[in-house]
DOLOFI-493393 format. One line per field, with one value per residue: residue number from 1; residue in three letters; chain; y, x, z of N, C-alpha, C in turn. Coordinates in steps of 0.02 Angstrom, whole numbers, plus 32768, in hexadecimal, padded with zeros to 4 digits. Layout:
// DOLOFI-493393
drenlo = c(NUM,...) $
fipa = c(ALA,...) $
vodren = c(A,...) $
n_yy = c(Y,...) $
n_xx = c(X,...) $
n_zz = c(Z,...) $
ca_yy = c(Y,...) $
ca_xx = c(X,...) $
ca_zz = c(Z,...) $
c_yy = c(Y,...) $
c_xx = c(X,...) $
c_zz = c(Z,...) $
//
This chain:
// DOLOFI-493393
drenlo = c(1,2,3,4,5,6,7,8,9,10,11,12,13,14,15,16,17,18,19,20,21,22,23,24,25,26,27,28,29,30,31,32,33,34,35,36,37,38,39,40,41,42,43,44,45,46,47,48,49,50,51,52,53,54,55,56,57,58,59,60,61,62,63,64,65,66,67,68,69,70,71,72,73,74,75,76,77,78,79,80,81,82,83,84,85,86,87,88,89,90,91,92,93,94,95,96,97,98,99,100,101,102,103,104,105,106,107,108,109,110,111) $
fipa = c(UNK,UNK,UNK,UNK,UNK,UNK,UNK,UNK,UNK,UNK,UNK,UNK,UNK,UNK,UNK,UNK,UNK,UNK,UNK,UNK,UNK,UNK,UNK,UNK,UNK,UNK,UNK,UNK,UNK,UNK,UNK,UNK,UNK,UNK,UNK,UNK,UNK,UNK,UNK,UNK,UNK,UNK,UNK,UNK,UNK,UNK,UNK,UNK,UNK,UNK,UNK,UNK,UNK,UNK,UNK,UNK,UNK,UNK,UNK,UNK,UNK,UNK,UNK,UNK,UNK,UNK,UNK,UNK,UNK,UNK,UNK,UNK,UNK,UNK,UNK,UNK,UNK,UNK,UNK,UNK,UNK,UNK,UNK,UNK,UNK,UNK,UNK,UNK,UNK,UNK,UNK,UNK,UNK,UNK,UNK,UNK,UNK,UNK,UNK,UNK,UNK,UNK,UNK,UNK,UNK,UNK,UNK,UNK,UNK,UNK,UNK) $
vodren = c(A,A,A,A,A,A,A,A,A,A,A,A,A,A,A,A,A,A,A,A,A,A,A,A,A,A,A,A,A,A,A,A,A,A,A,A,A,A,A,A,A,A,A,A,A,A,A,A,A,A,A,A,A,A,A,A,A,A,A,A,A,A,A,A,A,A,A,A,A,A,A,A,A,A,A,A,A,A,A,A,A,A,A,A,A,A,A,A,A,A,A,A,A,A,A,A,A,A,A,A,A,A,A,A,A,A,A,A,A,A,A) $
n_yy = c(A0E5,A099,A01A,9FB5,9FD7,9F84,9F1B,9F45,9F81,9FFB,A04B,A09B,A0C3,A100,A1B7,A179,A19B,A160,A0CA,A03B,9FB1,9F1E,9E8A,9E03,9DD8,9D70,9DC0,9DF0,9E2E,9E9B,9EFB,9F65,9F56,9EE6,9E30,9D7D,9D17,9C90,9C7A,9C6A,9BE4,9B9B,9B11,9A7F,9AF5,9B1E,9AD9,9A29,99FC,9A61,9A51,9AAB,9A8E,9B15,9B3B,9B8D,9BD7,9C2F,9C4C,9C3D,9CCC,9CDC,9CC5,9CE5,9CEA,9D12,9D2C,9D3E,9D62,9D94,9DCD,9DB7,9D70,9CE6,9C65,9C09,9B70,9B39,9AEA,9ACB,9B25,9B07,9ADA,9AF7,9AE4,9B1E,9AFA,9B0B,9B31,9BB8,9C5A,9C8B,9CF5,9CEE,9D37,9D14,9D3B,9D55,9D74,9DDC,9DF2,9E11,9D9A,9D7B,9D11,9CDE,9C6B,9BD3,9B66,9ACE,9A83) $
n_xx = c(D56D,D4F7,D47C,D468,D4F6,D548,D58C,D5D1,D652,D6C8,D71F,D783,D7D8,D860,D83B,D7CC,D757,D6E5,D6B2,D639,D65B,D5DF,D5B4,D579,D4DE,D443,D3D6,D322,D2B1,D21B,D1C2,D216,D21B,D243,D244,D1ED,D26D,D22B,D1DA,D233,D29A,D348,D3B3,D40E,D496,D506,D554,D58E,D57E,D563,D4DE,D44D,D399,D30B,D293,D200,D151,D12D,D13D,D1A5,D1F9,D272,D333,D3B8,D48E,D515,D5D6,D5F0,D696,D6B5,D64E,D620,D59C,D556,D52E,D4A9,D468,D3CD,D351,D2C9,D2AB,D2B1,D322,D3D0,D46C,D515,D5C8,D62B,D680,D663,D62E,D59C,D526,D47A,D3F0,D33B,D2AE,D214,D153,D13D,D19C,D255,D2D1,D357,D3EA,D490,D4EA,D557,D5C6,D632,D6B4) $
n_zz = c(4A44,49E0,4A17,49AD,4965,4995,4977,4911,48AF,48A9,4817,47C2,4748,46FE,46BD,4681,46AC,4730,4768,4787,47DF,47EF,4854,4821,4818,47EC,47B7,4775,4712,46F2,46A5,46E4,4762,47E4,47D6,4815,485C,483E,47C9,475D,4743,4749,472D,4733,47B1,47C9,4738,470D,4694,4639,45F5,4622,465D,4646,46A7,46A5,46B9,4660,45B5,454A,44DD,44AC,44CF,4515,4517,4565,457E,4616,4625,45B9,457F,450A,4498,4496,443D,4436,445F,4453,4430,4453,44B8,453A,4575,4577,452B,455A,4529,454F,45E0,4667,4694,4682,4648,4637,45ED,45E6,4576,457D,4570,45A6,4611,4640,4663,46C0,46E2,4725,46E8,4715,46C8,4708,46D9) $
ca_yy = c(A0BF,A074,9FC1,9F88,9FBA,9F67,9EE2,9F62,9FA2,A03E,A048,A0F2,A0BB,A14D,A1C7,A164,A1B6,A13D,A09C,A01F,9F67,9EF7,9E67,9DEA,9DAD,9D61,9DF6,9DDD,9E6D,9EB0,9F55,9F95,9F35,9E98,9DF8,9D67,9CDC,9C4F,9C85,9C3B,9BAC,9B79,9AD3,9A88,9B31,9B18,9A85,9A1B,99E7,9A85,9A56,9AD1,9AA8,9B46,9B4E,9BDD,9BD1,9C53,9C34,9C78,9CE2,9CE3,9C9D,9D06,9CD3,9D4A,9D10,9D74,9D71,9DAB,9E06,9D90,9D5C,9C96,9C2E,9BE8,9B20,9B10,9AC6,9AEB,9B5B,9AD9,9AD1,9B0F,9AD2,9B21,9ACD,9B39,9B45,9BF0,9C76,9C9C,9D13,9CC6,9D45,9CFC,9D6D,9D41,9D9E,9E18,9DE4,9DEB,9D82,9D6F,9CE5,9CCB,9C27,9BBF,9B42,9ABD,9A2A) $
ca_xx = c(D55C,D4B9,D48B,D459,D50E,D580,D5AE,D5F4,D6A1,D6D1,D73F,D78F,D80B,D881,D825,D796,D70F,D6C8,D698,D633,D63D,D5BF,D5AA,D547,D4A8,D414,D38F,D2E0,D296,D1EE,D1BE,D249,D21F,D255,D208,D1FE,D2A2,D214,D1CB,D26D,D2D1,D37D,D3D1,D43A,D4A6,D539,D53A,D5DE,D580,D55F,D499,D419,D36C,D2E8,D252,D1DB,D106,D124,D139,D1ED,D1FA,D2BC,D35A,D401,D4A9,D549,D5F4,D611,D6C7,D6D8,D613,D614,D54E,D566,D4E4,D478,D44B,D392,D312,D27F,D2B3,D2B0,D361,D404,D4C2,D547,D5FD,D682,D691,D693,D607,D579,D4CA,D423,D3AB,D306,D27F,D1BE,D12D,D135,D1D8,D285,D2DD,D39C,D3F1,D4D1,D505,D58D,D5DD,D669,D6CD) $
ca_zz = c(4A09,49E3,4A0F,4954,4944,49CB,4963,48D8,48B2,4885,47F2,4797,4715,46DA,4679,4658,46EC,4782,4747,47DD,47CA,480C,486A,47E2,4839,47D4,47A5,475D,4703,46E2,46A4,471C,47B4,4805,47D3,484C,4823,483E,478A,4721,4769,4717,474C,475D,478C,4790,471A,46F8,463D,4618,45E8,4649,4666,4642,46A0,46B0,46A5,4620,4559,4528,44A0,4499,44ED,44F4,4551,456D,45AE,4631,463C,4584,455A,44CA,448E,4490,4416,4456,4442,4480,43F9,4474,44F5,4574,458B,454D,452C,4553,450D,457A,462C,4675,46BF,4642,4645,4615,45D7,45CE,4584,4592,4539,45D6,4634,4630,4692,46C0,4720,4729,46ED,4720,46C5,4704,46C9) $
c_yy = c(A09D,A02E,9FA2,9F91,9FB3,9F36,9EF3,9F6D,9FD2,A02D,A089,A0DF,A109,A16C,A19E,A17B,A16D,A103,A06A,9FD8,9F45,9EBC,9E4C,9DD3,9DAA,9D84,9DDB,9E21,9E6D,9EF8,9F68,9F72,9EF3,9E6E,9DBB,9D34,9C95,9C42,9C67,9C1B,9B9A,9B4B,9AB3,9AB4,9B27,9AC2,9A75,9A08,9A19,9A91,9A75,9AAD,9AEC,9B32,9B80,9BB7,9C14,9C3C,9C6C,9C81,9CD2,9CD3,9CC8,9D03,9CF0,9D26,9D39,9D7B,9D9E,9DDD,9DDE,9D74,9D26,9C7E,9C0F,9BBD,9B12,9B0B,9ADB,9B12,9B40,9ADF,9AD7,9AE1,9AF2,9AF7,9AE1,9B54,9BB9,9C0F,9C96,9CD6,9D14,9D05,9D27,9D24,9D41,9D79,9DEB,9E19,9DF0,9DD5,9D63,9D47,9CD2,9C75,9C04,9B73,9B15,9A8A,9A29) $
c_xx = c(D519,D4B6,D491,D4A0,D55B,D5A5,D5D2,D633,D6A0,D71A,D75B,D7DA,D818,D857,D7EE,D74D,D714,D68D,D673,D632,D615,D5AE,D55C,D518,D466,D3C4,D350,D2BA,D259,D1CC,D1DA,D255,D22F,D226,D217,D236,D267,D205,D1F3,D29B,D308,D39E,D3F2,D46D,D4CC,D53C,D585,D5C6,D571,D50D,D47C,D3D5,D355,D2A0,D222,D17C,D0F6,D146,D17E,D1F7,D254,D2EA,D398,D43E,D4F7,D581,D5F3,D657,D6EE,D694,D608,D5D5,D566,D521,D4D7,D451,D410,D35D,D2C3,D280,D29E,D2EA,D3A8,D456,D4D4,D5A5,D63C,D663,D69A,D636,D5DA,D52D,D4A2,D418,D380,D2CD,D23A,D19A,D140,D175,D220,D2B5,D337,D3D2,D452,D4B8,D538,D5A2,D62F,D670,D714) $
c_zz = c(4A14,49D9,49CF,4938,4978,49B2,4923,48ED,4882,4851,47CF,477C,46FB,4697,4658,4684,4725,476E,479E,47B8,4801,4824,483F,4810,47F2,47D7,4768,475D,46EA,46E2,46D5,474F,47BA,47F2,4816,482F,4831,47F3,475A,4759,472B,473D,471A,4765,47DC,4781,470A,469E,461A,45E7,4634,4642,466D,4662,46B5,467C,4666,45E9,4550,44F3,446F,44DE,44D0,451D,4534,4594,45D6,463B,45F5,456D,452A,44CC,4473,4476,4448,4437,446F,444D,4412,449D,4536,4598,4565,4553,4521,4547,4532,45BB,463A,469B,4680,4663,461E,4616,45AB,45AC,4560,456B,4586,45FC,4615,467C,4690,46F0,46FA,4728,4703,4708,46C0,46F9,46FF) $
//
């Protein structure tokens, strides 16, 4: 198996082919390739209030945030794109995207 995927699991539900799940880590995309994680910061992470700080030296076009335990696209409360609320506890994914960037960082919020 290849290192990039040691932290996978193989999966093959009846009759449905050879599914892999992945071990969530915090990716940063640009035209294909790796960006660096200094570029977007999110804090406090994991938050017990459920407010994020956003910061990044780039201008964000858009703000989009996924539960992960359900896939569900959760609104999103940020007025300037400074910083977001979430209202429910659980494991979320930020995409940030930039005029050139996109950028993707696991949330975690607990009470």
């Amino acid at each position: 198996m290849p290192p990039e995927m040691e932290d996978s699991t193989l999966i093959s539900p009846p009759n449905q082919g050879t599914l892999w799940q992945f071990k969530l880590e915090s990716v940063s995309v640009v035209n294909n390739s790796l960006k660096s994680e200094d570029e977007l910061s999110v804090y406090p992470n994991p938050s017990s209030s459920g407010i994020f700080q956003i910061q990044t030296p780039h201008v964000i076009k858009h703000v989009t945030l996924h539960e992960i335990a359900s896939g569900k696209k959760i609104p999103v409360n940020n007025h300037n794109n400074s910083s977001i609320h979430i209202n429910q506890k659980g494991v979320y994914l930020l995409t940030v995207q930039t005029q050139n960037e996109i950028f993707r960082k696991k949330l975690v919020v607990v009470n």
